[in-house]
C-alpha positions in Angstrom: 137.9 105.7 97.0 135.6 102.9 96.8 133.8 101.8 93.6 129.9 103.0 94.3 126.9 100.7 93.4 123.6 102.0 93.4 120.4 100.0 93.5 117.2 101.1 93.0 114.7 98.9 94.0 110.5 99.5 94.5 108.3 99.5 97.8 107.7 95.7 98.4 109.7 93.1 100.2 109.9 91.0 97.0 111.9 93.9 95.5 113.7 94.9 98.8 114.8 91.2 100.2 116.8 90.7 97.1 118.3 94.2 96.5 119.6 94.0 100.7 121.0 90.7 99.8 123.1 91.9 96.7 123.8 95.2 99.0 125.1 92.9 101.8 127.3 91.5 99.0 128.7 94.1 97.7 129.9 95.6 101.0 131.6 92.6 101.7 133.4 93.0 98.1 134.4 96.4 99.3 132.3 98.5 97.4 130.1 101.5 98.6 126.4 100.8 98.2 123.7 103.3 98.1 119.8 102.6 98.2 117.4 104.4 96.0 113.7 104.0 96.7 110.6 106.3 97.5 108.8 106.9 100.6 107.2 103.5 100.8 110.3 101.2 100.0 112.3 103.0 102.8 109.2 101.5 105.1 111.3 97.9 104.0 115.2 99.2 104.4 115.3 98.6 107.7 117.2 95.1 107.7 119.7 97.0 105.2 123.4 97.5 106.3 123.7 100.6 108.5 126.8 101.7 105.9 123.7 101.5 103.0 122.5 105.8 102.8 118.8 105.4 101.4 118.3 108.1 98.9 114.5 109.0 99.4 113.5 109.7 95.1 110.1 111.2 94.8 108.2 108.4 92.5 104.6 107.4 92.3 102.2 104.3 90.6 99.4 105.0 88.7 97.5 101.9 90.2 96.8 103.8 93.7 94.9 106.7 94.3 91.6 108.8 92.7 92.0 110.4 89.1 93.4 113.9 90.5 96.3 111.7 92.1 96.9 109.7 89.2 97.0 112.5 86.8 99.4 114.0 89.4 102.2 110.7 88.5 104.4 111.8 85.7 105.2 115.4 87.5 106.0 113.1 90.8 108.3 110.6 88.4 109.5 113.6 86.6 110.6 115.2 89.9 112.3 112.1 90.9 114.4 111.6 87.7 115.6 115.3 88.3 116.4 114.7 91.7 117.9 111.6 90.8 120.2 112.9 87.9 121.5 115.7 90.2 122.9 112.8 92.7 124.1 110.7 89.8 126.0 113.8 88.8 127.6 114.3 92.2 128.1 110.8 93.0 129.0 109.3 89.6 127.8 105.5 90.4 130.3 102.9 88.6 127.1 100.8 88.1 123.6 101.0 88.8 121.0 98.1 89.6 117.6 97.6 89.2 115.3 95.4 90.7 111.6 96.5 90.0 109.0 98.5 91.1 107.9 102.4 89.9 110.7 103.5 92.7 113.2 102.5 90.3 112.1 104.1 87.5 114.1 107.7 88.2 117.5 105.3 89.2 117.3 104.1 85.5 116.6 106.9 83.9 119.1 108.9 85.2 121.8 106.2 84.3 120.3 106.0 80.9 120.7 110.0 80.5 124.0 110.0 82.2 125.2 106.8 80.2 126.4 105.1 83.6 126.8 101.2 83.4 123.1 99.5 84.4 121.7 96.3 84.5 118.2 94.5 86.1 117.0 91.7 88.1 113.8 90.5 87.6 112.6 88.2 90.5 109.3 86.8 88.4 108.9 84.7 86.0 107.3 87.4 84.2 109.2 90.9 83.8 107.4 93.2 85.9 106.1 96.7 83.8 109.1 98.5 84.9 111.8 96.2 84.4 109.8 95.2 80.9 110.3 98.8 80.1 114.2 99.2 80.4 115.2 95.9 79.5 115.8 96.9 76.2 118.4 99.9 77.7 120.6 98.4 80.2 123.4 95.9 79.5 121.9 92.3 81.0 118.6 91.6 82.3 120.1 88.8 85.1 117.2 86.6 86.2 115.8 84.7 89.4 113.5 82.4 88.5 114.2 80.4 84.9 112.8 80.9 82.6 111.8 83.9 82.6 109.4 85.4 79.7 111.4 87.9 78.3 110.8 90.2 75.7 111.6 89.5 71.8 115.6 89.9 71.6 116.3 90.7 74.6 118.0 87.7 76.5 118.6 86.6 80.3 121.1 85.5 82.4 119.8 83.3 85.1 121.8 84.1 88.6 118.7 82.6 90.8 117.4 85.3 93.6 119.9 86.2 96.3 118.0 85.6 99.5 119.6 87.8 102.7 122.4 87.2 105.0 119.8 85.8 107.7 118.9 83.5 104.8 122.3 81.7 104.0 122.9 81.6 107.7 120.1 79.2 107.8 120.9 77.2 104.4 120.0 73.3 104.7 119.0 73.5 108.0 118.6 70.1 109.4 114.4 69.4 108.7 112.1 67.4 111.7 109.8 65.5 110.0 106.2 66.1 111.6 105.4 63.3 113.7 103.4 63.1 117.4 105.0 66.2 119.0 104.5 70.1 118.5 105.0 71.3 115.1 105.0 74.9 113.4 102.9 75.5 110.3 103.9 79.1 109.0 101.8 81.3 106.8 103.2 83.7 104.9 101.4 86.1 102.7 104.1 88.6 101.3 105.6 91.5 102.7 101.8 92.8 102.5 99.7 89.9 104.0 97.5 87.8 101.6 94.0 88.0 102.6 93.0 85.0 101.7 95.2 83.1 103.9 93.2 84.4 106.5 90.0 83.9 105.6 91.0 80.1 104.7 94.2 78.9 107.0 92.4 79.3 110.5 89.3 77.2 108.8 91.8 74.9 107.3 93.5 74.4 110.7 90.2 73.8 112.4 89.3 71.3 109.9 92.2 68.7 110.5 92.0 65.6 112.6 92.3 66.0 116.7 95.6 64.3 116.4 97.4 67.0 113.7 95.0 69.6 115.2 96.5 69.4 118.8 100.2 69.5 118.3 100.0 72.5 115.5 101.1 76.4 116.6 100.8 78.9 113.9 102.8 81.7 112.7 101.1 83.6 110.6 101.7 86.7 109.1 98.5 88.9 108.6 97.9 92.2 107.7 97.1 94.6 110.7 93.3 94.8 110.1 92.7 91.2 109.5 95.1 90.4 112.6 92.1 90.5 115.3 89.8 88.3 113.2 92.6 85.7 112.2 93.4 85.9 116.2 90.0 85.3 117.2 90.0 82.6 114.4 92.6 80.3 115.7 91.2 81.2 119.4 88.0 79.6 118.6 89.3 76.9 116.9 91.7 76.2 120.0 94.8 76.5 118.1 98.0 78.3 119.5 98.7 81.2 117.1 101.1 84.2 116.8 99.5 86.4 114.3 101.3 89.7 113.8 101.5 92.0 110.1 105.5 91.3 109.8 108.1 88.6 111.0 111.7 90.2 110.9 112.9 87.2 111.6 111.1 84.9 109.2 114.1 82.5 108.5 114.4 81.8 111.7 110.5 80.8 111.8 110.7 78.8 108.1 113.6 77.0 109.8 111.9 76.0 112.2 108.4 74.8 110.5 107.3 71.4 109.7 105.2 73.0 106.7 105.0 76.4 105.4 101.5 77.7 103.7 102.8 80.6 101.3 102.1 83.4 98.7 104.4 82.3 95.4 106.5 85.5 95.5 110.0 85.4 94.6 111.3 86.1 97.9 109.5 83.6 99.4 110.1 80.8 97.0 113.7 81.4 97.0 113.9 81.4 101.4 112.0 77.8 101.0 114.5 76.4 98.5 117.8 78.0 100.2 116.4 76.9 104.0 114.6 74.0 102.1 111.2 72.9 103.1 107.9 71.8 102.2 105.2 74.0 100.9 101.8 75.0 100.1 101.8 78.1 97.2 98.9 79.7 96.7 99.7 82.4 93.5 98.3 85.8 93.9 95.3 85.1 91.2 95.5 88.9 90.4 99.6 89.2 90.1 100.8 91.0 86.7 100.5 87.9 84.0 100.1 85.4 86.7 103.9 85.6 87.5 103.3 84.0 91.0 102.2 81.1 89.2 105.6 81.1 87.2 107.6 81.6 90.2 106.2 78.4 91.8 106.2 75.7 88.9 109.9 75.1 89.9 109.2 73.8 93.1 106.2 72.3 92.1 108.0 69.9 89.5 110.4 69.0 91.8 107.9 67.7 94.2 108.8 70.0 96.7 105.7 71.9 97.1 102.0 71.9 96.4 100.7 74.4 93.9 97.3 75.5 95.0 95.6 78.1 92.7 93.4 80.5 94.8 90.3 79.9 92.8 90.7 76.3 94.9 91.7 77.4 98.0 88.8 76.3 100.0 89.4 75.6 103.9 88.4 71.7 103.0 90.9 71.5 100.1 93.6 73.5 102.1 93.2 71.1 104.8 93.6 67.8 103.2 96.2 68.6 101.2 98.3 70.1 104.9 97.3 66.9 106.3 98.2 65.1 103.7 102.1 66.2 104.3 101.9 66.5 108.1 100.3 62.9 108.1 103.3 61.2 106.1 106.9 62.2 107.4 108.5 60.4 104.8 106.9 62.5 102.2 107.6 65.8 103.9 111.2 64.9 104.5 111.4 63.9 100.5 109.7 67.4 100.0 112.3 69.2 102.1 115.2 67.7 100.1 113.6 68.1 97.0 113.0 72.3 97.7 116.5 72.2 98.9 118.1 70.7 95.5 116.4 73.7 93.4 117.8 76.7 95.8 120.7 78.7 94.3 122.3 80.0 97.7 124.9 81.5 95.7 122.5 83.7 93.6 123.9 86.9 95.2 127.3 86.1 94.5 126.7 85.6 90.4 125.0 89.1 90.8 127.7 90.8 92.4 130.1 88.8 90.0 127.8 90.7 87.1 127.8 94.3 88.9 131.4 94.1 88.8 131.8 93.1 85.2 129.2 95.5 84.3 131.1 97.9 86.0 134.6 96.9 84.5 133.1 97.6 80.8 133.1 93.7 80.1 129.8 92.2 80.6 128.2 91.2 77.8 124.2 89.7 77.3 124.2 85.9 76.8 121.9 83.4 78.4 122.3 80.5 80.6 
């Protein structure tokens, strides 16, 4: 029978986009894959391979929910890592992966109380508070963005963030530089919306000069109770908008864009720098140790995007600094090359490499 890889990954695209993309691998390899997540992460499985069962764990996070819910976690985790061990038992996983979030959390303790083979990716530049708390008991902590802040002795190996099947299809996909025709701007906000994209985008849109302002349509993803408002935004600003809560086929969409007005997740950051194109990054002010600021300083170095902290991400300041690439198509083009040099398209494939040595007893932690 096949060698069996289960990854565990937690209820947010950021975790999901990069655990389908090493699943997608791995299949190819020939191995069986099997998903473990809660509830909420299965809500994101959707674009995972048909031959990828989803194991539904019972898991919770003490950041949602009143005090009586919150009190309620560790019996709900507890559950899980039962439930978890029992299928570990049965199933006997050559290697299990991590890749954040508290969905995770009964995958990696079972593996740790079974002794299977187990290893994490941390997308961030900053180990999230799972992944911080395992690091020190799995084999390799493998890495997306570099450098990562790792704990004391505990060391990385930098494999990039594998970015989905749809991704690669669209690697280095041949940019048009803005210039007198229509052009896309796409907002992103994470797999959850960003709020303040649309309080400030539509403004920011409004705000450029007639002859940006009439060739620009929007994409913009939006959560579903701020969609009517951003709608009635753009409406009122006469600007041609498709506002909706997801894109499922976002590469597509960044392909496509003359300029792309993002969250600094890790999903995100690596589908610009695989599709490569310019940016606007505006981190998450509230993200766990400002990791969203981490995860965009790459890019930002290279000159391949503009790093925007939300604390100054007024409509005005938003505005010049989008007309400020869609007014120079030499600059945007250099942007678009310059995203394109820092993507690792072949992030996936140095996971998988690691699954299978972890798996074959021979993978030991160095950095790179």
């Amino acid at each position: 029978m096949a060698r069996l890889v289960t990854i565990a990954a937690g209820g947010t695209g950021g975790h999901m986009f990069p655990a389908q993309a090493l699943a997608e691998t791995m299949l190819r390899r020939g191995w069986r894959v099997r998903l473990a997540t809660d509830e909420r992460g299965a809500r994101y499985a959707g674009g995972f391979p048909d031959a990828v069962p989803v194991d539904r764990m019972a898991s919770a996070t003490p950041a949602r929910g009143g005090a009586a819910e919150r009190a309620l976690v560790p019996l709900r985790i507890a559950g899980g890592v039962g439930g978890a061990i029992l299928r570990m038992l049965r199933d006997r996983p050559d290697a299990v992966i991590g890749f954040g979030g508290y969905p995770t959390i009964p995958a990696l303790s079972a593996a740790v109380a079974l002794g299977r083979p187990r290893m994490i990716h941390e997308q961030n530049g900053v180990l999230g508070r799972v992944n911080r708390a395992f690091a020190s008991r799995v084999a390799a902590v493998a890495c997306g963005t570099w450098p990562t802040q790792l704990p004391e002795g505990v060391k990385g190996i930098h494999v990039g963030n594998p970015v989905r099947a749809a991704v690669l299809e669209r690697e280095g996909a041949p940019y048009i530089a803005p210039g007198d025709y229509p052009m896309l701007l796409l907002v992103i906000g994470g797999s959850q919306g960003a709020r303040v994209l649309s309080d400030v985008v539509p403004q920011a849109v409004a705000r450029l000069p007639e002859a940006l302002r009439r060739n620009i349509r929007v994409a913009h993803q939006a959560r579903a109770e701020d969609g009517a408002r951003v709608s009635g935004a753009y409406a009122a600003a006469g600007i041609d908008a498709e506002v909706r809560p997801f894109f499922d086929d976002i590469a597509r969409r960044m392909s496509e864009a003359q300029l792309v007005v993002s969250r600094a997740g890790a999903s995100s950051v690596a589908d610009l720098s695989v599709i490569g194109r310019p940016s606007i990054l505006i981190p998450f002010a509230a993200a766990a140790e400002d990791h969203q600021t981490a995860n965009a300083r790459g890019l930002a170095k290279a000159d391949a995007a503009i790093l925007l902290p939300e604390r100054k991400a007024d409509a005005e300041t938003l505005s010049e600094q989008m007309a400020l690439i869609l007014e120079n198509p030499d600059a945007a083009s250099r942007m678009a090359r310059a995203a394109l040099a820092q993507g690792k398209p072949d992030a996936a494939e140095r996971l998988a490499d690691l699954v299978e040595a972890l798996a074959a007893g021979d993978l030991n932690r160095q950095e790179t």
